[in-house]
C-alpha positions as CSV (number, residue, x, y, z in Angstrom):
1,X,0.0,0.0,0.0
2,X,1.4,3.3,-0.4
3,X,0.6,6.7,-1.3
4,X,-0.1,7.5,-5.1
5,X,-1.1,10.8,-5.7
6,X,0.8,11.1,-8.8
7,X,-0.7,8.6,-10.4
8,X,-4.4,8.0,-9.1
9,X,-7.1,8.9,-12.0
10,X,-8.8,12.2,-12.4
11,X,-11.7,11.4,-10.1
12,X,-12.1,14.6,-8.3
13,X,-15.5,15.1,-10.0
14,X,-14.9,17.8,-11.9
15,X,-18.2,18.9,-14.1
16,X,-17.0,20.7,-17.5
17,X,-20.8,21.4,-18.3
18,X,-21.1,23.5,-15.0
19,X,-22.4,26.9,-16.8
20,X,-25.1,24.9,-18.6
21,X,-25.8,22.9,-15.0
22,X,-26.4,26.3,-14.0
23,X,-28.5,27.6,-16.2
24,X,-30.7,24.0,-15.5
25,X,-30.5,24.9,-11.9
26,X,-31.6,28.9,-12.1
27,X,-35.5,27.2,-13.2
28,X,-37.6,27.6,-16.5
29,X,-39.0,30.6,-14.9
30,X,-35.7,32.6,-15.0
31,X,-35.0,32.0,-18.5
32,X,-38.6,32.6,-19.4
33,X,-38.9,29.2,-20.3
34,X,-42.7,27.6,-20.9
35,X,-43.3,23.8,-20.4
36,X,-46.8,22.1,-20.6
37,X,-47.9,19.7,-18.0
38,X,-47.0,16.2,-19.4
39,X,-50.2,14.5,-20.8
40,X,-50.5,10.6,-20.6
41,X,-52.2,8.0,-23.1
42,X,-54.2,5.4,-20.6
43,X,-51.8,2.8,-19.5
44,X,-51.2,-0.5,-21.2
45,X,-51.6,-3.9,-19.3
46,X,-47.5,-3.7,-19.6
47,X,-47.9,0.0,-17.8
48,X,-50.3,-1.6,-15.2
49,X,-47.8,-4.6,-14.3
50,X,-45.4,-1.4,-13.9
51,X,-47.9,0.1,-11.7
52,X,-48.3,-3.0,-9.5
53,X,-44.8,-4.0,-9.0
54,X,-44.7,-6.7,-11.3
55,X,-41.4,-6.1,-13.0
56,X,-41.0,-9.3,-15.1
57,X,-44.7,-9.3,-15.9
58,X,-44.2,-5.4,-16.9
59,X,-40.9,-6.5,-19.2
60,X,-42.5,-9.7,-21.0
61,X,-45.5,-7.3,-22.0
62,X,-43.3,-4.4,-23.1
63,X,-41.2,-7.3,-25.1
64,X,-44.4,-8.5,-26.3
65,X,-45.5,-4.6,-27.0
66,X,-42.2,-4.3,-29.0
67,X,-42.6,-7.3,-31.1
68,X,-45.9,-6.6,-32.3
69,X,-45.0,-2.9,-33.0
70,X,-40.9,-2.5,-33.7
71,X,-39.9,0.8,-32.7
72,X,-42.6,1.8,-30.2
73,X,-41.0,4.4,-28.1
74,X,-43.2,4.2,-24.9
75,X,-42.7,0.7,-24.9
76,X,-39.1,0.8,-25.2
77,X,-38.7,2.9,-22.3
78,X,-41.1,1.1,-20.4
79,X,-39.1,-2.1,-20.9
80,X,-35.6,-0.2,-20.0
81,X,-37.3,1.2,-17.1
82,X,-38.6,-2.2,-16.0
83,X,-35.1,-3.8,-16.2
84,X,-33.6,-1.2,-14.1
85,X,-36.5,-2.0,-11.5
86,X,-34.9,-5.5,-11.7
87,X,-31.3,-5.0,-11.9
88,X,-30.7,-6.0,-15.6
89,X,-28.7,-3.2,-16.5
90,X,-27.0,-4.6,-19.4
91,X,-29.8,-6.0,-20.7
92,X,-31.6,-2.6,-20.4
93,X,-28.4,-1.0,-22.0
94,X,-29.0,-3.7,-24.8
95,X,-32.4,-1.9,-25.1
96,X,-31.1,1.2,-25.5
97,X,-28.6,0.7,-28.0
98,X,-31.0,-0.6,-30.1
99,X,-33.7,2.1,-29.2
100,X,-30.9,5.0,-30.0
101,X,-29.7,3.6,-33.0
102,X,-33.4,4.5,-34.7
103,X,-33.6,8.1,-32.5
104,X,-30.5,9.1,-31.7
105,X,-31.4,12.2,-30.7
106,X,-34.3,11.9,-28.3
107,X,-34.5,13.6,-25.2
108,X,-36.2,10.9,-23.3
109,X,-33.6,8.4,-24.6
110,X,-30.5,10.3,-23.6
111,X,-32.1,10.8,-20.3
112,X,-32.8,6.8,-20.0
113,X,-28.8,6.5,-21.0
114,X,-28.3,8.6,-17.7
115,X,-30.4,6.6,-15.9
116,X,-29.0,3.4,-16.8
117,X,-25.4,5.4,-16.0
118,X,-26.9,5.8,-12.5
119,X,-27.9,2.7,-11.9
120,X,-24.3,0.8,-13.2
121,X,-22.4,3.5,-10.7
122,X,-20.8,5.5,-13.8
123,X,-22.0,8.6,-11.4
124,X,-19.8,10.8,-13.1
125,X,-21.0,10.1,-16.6
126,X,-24.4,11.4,-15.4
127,X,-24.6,15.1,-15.2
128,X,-23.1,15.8,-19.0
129,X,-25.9,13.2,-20.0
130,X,-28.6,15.6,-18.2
131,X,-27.1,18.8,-20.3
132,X,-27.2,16.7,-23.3
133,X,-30.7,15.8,-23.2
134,X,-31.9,19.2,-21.5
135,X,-30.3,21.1,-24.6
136,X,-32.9,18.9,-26.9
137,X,-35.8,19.1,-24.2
138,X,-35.4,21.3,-21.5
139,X,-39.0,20.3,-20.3
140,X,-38.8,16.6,-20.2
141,X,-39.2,16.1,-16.5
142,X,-37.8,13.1,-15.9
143,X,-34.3,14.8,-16.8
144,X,-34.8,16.9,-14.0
145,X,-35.4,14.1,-12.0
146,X,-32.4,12.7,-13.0
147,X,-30.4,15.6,-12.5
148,X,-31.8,16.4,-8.8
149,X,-30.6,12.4,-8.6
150,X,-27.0,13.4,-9.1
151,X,-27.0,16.7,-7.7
152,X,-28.6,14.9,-4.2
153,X,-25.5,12.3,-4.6
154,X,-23.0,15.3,-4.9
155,X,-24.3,17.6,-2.0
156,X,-26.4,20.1,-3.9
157,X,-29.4,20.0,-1.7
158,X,-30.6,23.0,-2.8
159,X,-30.8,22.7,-6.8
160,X,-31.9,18.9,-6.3
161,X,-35.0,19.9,-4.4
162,X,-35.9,22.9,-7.0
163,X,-35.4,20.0,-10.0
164,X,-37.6,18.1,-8.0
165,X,-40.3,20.9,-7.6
166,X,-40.0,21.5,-11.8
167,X,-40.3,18.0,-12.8
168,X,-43.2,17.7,-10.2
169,X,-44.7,20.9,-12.4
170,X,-44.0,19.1,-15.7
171,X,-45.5,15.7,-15.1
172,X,-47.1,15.3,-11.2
173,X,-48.4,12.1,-13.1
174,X,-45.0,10.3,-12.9
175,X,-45.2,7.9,-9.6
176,X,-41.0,7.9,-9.2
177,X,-41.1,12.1,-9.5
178,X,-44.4,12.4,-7.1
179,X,-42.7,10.4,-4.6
180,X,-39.4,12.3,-4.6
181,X,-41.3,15.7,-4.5
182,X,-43.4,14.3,-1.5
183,X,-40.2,13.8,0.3
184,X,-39.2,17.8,-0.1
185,X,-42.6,18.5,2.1
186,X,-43.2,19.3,5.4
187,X,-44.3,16.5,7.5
188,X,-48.1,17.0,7.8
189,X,-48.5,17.2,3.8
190,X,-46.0,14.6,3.5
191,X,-48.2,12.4,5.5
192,X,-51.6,13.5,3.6
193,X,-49.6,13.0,0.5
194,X,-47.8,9.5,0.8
195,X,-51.2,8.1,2.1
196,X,-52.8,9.3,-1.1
197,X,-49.9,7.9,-3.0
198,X,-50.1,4.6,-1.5
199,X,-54.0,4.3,-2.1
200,X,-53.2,3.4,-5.6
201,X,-50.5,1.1,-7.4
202,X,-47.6,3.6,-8.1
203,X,-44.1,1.3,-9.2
204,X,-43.1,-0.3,-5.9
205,X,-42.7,-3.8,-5.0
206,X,-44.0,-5.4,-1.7
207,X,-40.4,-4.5,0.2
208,X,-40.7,-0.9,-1.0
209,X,-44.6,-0.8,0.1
210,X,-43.6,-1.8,3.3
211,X,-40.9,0.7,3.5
212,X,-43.2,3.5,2.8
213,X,-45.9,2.5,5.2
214,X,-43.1,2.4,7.8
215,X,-42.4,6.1,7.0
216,X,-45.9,7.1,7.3
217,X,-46.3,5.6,10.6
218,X,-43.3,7.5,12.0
219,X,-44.0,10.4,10.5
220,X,-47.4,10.7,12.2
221,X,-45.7,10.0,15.3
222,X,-43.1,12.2,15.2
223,X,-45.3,15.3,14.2
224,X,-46.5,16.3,17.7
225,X,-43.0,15.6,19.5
226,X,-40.9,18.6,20.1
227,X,-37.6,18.7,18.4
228,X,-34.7,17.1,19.8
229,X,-31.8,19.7,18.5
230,X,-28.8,17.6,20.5
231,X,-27.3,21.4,20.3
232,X,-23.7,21.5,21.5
233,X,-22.9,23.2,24.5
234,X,-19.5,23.1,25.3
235,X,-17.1,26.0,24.9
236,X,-15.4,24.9,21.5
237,X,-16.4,22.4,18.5
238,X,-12.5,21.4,18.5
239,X,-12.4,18.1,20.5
240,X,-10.0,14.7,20.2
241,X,-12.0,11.9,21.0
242,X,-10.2,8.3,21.8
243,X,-10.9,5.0,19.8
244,X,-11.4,2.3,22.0
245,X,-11.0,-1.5,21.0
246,X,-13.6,-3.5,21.3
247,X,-12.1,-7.1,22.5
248,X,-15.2,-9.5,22.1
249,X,-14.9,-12.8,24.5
250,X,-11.0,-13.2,23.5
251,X,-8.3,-10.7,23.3
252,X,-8.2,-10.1,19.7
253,X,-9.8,-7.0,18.1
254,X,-13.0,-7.1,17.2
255,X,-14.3,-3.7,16.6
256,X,-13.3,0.2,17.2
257,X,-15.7,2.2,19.5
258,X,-16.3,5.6,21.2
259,X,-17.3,6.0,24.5
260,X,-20.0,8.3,25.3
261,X,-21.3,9.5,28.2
262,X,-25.2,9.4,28.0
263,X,-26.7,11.6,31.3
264,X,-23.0,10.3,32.4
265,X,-23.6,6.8,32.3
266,X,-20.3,5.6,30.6
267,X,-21.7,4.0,27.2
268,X,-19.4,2.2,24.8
269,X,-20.5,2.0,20.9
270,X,-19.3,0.8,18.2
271,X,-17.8,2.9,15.4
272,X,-20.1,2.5,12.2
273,X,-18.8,4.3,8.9
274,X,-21.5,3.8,7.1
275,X,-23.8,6.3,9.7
276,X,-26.4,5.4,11.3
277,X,-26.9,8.3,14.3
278,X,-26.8,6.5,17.9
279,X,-28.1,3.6,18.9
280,X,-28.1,1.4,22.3
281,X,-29.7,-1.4,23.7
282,X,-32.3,-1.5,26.3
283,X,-30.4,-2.3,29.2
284,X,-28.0,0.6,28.7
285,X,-31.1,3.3,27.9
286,X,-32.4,1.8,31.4
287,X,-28.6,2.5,33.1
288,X,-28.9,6.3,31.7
289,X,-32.1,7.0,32.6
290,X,-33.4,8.1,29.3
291,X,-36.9,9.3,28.6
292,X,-38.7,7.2,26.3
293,X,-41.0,9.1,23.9
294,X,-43.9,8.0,21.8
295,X,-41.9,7.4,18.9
296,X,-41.6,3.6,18.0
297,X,-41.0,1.3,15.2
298,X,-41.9,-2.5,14.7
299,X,-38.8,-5.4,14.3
300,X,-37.3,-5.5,11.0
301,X,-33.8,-7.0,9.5
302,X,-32.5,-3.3,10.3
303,X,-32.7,-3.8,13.8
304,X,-32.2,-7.9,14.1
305,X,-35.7,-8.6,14.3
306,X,-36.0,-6.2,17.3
307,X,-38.9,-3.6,17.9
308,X,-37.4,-0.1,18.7
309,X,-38.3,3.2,20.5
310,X,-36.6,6.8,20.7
311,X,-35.5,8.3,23.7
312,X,-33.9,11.1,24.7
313,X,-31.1,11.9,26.3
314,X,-30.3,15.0,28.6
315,X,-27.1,15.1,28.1
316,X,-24.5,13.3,25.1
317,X,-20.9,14.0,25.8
318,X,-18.0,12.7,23.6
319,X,-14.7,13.6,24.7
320,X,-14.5,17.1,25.6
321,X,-18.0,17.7,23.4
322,X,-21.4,18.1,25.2
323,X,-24.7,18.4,24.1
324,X,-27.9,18.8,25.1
325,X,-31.5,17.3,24.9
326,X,-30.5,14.6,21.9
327,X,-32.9,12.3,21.0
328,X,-31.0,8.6,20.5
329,X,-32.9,4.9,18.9
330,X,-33.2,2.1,21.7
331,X,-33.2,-1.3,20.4
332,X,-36.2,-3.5,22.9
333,X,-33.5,-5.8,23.6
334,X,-30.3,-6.8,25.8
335,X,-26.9,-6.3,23.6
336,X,-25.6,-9.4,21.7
337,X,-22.2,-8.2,22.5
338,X,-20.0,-8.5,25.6
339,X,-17.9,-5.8,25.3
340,X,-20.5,-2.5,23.2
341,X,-24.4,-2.0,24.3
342,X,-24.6,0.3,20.4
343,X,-23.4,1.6,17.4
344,X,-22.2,5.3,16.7
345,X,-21.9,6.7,12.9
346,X,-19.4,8.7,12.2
347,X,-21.7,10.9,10.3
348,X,-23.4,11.9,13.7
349,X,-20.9,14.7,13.0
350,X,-22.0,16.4,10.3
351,X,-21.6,20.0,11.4
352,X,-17.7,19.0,12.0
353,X,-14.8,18.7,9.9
354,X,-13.9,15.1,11.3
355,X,-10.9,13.4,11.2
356,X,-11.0,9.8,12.0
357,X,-7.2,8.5,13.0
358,X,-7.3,5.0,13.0
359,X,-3.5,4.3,13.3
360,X,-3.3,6.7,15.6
361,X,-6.8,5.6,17.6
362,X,-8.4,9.0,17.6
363,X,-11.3,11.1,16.1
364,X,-10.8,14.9,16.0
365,X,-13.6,17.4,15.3
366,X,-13.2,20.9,13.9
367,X,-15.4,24.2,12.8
368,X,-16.2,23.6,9.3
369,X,-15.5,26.3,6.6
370,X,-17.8,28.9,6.8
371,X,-20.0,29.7,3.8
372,X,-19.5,33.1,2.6
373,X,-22.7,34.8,3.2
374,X,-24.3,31.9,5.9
375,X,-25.1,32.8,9.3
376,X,-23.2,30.8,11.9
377,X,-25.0,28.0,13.4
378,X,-24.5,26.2,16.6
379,X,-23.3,22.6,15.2
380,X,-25.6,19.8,16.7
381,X,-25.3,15.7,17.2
382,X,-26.9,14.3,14.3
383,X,-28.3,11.4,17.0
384,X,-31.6,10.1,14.4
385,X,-30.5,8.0,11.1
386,X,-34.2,7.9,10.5
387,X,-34.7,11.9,10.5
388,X,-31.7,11.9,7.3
389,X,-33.7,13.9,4.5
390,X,-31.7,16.9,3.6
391,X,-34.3,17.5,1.2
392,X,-37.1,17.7,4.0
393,X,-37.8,21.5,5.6
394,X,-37.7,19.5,9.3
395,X,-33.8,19.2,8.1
396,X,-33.8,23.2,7.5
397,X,-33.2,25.1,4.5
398,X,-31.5,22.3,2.0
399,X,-28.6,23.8,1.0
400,X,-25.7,23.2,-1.7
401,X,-22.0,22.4,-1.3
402,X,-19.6,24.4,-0.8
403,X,-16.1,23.7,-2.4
404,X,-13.7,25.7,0.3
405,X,-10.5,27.1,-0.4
406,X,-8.6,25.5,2.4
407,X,-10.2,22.1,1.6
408,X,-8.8,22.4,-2.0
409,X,-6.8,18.8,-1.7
410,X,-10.2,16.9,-0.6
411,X,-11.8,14.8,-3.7
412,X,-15.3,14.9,-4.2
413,X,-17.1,12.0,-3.3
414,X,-20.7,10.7,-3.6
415,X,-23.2,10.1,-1.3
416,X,-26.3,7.5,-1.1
417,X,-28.1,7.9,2.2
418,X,-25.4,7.4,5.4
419,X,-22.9,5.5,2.9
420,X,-20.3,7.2,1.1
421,X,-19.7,5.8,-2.2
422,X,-16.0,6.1,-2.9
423,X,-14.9,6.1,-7.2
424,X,-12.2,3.2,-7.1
425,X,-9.9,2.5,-9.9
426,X,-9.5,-1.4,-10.3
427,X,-7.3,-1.0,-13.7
428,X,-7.1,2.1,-16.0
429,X,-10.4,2.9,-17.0
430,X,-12.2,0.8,-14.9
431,X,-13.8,2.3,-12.1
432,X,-16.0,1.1,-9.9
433,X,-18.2,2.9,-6.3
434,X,-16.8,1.5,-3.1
435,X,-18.1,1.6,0.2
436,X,-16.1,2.0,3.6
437,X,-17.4,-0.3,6.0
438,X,-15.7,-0.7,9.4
439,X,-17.8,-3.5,10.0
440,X,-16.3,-5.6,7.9
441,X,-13.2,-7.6,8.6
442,X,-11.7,-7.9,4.7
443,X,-12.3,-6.5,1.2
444,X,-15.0,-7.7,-0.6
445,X,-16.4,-7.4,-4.2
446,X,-18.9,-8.3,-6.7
447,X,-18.0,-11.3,-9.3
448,X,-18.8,-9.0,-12.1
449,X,-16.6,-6.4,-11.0
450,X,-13.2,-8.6,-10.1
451,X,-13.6,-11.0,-12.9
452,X,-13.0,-7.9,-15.5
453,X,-9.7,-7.8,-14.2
454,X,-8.4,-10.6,-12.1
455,X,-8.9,-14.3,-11.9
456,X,-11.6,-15.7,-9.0
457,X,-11.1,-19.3,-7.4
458,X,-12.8,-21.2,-5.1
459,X,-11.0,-21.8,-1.6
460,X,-12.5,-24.1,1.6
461,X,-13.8,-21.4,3.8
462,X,-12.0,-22.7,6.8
463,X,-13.2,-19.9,9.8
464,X,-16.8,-21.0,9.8
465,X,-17.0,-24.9,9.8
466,X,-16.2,-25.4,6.3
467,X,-18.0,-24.6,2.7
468,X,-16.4,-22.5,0.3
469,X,-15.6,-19.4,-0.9
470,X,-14.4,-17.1,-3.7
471,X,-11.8,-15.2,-3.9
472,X,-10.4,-12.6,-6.2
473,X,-6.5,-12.3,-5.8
474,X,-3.9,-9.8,-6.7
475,X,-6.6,-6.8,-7.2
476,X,-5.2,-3.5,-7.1
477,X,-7.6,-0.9,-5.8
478,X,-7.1,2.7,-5.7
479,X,-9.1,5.7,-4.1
480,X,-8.7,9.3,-2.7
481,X,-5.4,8.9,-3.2
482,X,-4.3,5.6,-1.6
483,X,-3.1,2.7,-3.9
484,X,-3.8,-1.0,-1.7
485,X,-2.9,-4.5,-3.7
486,X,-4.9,-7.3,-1.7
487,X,-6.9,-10.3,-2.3
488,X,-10.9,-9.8,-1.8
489,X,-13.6,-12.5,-0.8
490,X,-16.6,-12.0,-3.7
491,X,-20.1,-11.1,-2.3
492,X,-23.2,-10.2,-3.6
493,X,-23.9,-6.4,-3.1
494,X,-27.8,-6.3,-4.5
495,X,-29.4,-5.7,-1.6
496,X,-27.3,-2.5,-1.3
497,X,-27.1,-1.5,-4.8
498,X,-30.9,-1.7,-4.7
499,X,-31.2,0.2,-1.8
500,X,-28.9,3.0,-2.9
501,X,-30.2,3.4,-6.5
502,X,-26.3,2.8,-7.7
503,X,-24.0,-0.5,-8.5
504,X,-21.7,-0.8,-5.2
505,X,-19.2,-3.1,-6.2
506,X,-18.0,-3.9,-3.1
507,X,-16.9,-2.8,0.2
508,X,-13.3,-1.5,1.7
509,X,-13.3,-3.5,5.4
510,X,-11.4,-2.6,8.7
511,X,-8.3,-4.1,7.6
512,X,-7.4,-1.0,4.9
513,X,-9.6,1.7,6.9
514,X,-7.6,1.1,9.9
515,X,-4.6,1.8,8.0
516,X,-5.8,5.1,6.9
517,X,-6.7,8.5,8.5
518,X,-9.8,9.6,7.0
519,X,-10.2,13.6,6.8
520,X,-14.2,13.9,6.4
521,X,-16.7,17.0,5.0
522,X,-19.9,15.4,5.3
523,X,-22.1,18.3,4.7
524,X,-19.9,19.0,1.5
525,X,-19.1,15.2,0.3
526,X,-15.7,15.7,0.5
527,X,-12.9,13.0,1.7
528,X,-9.0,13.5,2.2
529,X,-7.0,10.2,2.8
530,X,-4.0,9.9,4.3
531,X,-1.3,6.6,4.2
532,X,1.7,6.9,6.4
533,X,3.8,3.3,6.7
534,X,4.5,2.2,10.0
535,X,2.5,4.9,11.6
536,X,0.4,4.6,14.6
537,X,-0.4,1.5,17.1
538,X,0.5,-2.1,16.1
539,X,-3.0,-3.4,17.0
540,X,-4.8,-6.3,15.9
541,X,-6.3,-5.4,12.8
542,X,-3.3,-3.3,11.2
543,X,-1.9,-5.6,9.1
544,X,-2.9,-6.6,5.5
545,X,-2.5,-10.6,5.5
546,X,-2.4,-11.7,1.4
């Protein structure tokens, strides 16, 4: 592993199109632009599978469609869009080719090309796709769409939620755009407006339905309840906070915590990179004396089958930072651990310019750069995963990125949710989105993505009671800056690539983050990494084994 900022690839996202982005994000309004509402023909049985969930049922139809009548557009995007509902992207691409090669200059087919870019993880292919097709169209709302997509992946809060608002004007008809403009209300239309949207088929399948249903119920329970701002109190937002290792039952390493003082009970939780606010277990919620509120949500895989409640907390203090009145989840059940009653995300600290040390065991917070023109804000504890929606006007104003001087030598990175998706060259050329997850031991990654550039054998998985494995050797992987040659075990990563709208083709585990000091902007998606050899503690857990 060493340090290759000479030779990593150009994947600070830098957006040559930027003046026409612009002009897209100053609104049809300011350029005196006039759009019609989008009119509809009554949907086909094909559209009505679409409309139910039915994805295959939806695809054989629009195939059907297509044979019957070659050249159909509607059908052919309804068959590309059905793929992509079922993660066929090259067969969707396929589509396209052939759908291009008769109308190479259609708006809604260049904006499909974007969405099928979106949805292989070629983020940075995207927004020159959106110019393209909004010089042809400039109405076509599901180009706005897709750019408020990419714009929301890249920080800029603010022109992704106007985007939204247009395409909402062009086409309200369009289930995918009604539901992301009913995520930019306020919670009380929100909730009128989901429920309406869920009283008739709209494009999701059962696990999405039940996703949705899950959102209303918390929102109407969070409504009434007083906000929770988790407000720091203590005399400077400068702080270094110690790692702590996690032991397990033995006396090797099995995890890097924080420990955080909740009402001052002495709480130890376990670092999570990919975010997810703060969470304990009952019996420590019970040690701190936390007040339970109305808030609560019924078992699911999130939360190992547990049911779970929010509390809140008096007082959170990490380190040398305190804050007050910080609402934190409580999982209804005892900790399956011996030695951590929760998890932390690292992304609790938005408001700070963090730098996670792993070799050297610490986390240090900072002021972030201020915005020329903002007001300064007291920076708060971002305690609820569940209350992410930068979009939402309960997250205040939504507000773009900003690129500071002093931060010149951080890459920009994309965001999906709490994960940060991490461009990774695997050969010239080839790059792929990564996630860091401290969770996980080793590297791992997707068939698809280490067969294009190594070979993958099967090996007896030896650690748990036999069975086999695959494993992609000699891979070469390099991001923000850091070049790591290592083996990786292959995994299937649909169930996250589903979830985050993108191809994740794999995940960077403890064994290279703990190697690295991570400088992180969250509220700007920006990442610095730093590799220094030999540096830092010789723990368990620092050393790459090949």
């Amino acid at each position: 592993m060493y340090d290759s900022r000479n030779s990593w690839p150009l994947l600070r996202i830098v957006f040559a199109c930027a003046i026409f982005s612009a002009a897209l994000g100053a609104g049809h309004r300011a350029n005196a632009l006039t759009c019609s509402v989008a009119k509809h023909a009554a949907p086909t049985d094909a559209d009505n599978a679409m409309l139910a969930g039915d994805f295959d049922k939806a695809a054989g139809l629009y195939k059907a469609a297509l044979t019957a009548h070659p050249g159909d557009a509607d059908a052919q995007l309804g068959l590309i869009h059905a793929l992509l509902r079922q993660q066929k992207i090259e067969e969707a691409t396929a589509v396209l080719k052939d759908a291009t090669q008769a109308a190479p200059k259609s708006a809604a087919l260049i904006t499909a090309r974007g969405e099928i870019e979106f949805a292989r993880g070629d983020l940075w292919l995207v927004e020159p796709t959106v110019v393209e097709s909004a010089k042809i169209d400039p109405c076509n709302a599901r180009t706005r769409l897709l750019f408020a997509r990419i714009l929301e992946a890249t920080s800029r809060f603010a022109t992704a939620k106007q985007q939204i608002t247009l395409a909402h004007e062009f086409d309200p008809a369009d289930p995918e755009i009604r539901l992301a403009w009913i995520r930019t209300l306020p919670i009380p239309q929100r909730i009128t407006e989901l429920d309406s949207y869920l009283s008739a088929p709209s494009g999701n399948d059962a696990i999405a339905t039940a996703v949705l249903h899950a959102e209303i119920d918390r929102l109407k329970q969070v409504k009434d309840e007083p906000a929770h701002e988790c407000k720091l109190v203590s005399a400077s937002p400068s702080a270094k906070i110690p790692i702590i290792r996690l032991m397990g039952y033995n006396t090797r390493t099995r995890a890097y915590g924080l420990e955080v003082g909740l009402n001052g009970s002495p709480t130890r939780l376990q670092i999570d990179t990919r975010g997810a606010g703060i969470t304990v277990f009952k019996p420590a919620a019970d040690r701190a004396n936390v007040k339970k509120t109305g808030i609560e949500a019924k078992p699911s895989p999130a939360t190992m089958g547990k049911s779970t409640y929010v509390a809140v907390a008096d007082s959170v203090k990490i380190g040398d930072l305190e804050f007050k009145n910080c609402a934190v989840n409580v999982v209804d059940s005892a900790s399956p651990f011996d030695d951590g009653v929760g998890f932390i995300g690292l992304d609790v600290f938005s408001d700070f310019l963090v730098t996670a040390d792993f070799p050297m065991r610490t986390i240090e917070t900072a002021p972030l750069p201020a915005k020329p023109g903002a007001p300064s804000e007291t920076p708060a504890l971002s305690t609820i995963a569940a209350d992410y929606n930068p979009l939402a006007p309960s997250a205040g104003a939504p507000a773009d990125r900003y690129l500071a001087p002093e931060l010149k030598d951080y890459s920009q990175i994309y965001r999906a949710g709490h994960d940060l998706l991490l461009p990774t060259s695997l050969a010239p050329g080839n790059i792929k989105l990564f996630v860091p997850d401290e969770a996980q031991e080793g590297l791992t990654i997707t068939r698809e993505a280490a067969a294009a550039v190594t070979k993958v054998h099967e090996q007896p998985n030896l650690e748990f009671g036999g069975g086999k494995t695959f494993v992609a050797e000699d891979l070469t992987l390099n991001f923000v800056h850091v070049e790591q040659k290592l083996a990786a075990i292959v995994t299937d990563t649909s169930i996250a690539s589903k979830i985050a709208g993108t191809t994740i083709s794999g995940f960077i585990g403890s064994r290279t983050l703990n190697l690295l000091t991570l400088h992180l902007d969250y509220r700007d998606g920006l990442l610095k990494s730093d590799f220094v050899p030999g540096r830092g503690y010789k723990f368990d857990g620092n050393v790459i084994s090949r």
